[in-house]
C-alpha positions as CSV (number, residue, x, y, z in Angstrom):
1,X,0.0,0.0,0.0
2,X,1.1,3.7,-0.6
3,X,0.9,4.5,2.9
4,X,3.6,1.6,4.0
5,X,6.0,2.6,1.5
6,X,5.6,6.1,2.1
7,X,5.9,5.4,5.9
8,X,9.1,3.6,5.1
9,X,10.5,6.4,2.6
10,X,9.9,9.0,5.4
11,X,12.3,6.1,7.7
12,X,14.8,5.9,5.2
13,X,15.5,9.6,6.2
14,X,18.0,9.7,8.9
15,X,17.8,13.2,9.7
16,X,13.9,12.9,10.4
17,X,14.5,9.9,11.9
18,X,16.6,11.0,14.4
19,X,13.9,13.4,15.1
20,X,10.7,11.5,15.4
21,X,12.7,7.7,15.9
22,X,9.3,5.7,14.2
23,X,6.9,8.2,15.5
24,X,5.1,8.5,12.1
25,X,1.8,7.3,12.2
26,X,-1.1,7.3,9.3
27,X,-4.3,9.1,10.1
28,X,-4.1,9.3,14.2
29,X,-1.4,8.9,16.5
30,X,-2.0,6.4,19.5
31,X,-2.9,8.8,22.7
32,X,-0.3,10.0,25.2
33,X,2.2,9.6,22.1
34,X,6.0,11.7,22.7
35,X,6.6,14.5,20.9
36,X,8.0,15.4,18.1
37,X,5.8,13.0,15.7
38,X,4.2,12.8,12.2
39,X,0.4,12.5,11.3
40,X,-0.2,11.4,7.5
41,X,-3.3,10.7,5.3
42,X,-3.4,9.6,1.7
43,X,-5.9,12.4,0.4
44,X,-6.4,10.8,-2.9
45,X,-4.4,8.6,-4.7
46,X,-6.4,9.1,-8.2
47,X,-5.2,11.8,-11.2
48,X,-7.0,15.5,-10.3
49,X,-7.5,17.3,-13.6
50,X,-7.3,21.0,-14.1
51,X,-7.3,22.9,-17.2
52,X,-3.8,22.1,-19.0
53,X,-2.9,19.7,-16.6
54,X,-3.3,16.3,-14.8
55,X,-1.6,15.9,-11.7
56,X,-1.0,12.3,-11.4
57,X,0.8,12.3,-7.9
58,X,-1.1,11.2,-4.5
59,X,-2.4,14.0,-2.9
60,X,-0.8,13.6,1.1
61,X,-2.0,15.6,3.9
62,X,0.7,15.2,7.1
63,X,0.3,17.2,10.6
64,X,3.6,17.6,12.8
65,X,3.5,17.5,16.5
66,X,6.1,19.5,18.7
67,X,6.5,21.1,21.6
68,X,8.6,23.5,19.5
69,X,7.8,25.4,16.6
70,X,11.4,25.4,14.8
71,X,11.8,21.7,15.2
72,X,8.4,21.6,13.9
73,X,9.2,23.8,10.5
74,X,12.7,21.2,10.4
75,X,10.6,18.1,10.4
76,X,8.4,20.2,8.1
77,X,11.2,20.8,5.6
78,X,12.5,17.3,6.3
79,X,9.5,15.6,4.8
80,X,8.6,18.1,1.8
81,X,12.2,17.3,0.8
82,X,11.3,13.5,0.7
83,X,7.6,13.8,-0.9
């Protein structure tokens, strides 16, 4: 499934892994979780078509948890630079 293989690409990444360890969870994280960790949904995995263009990429919404807001924005830049 798309979600275990992008679960696994986001692992692959040491630098967010040393962050979040496996804290990456899809669609709700487990309660009384530690922070820093990922939240991540598959939006839609079908083509959306526009005028001029198909975008045939999954749509992926993801949520970060911290108690800080710049470790936050890292994790942030950490997983747009993997998606």
């Amino acid at each position: 499934m798309i979600e275990d293989k992008l679960r696994a690409k986001l692992l692959a990444n040491t630098q967010l892994a040393a962050l979040v360890g496996d804290r990456i969870f899809v669609l709700q994280a487990p309660q009384g979780v530690e922070t820093p960790y990922v939240v991540y949904s598959i939006i839609t995995n079908n083509p959306v078509y526009t005028i001029g263009c198909v975008n045939d990429k999954p749509v992926i919404q993801y949520s970060v948890f911290s108690q800080h807001y710049s470790q936050a924005r890292t994790i942030q830049n950490l997983i747009r630079s993997e998606i």
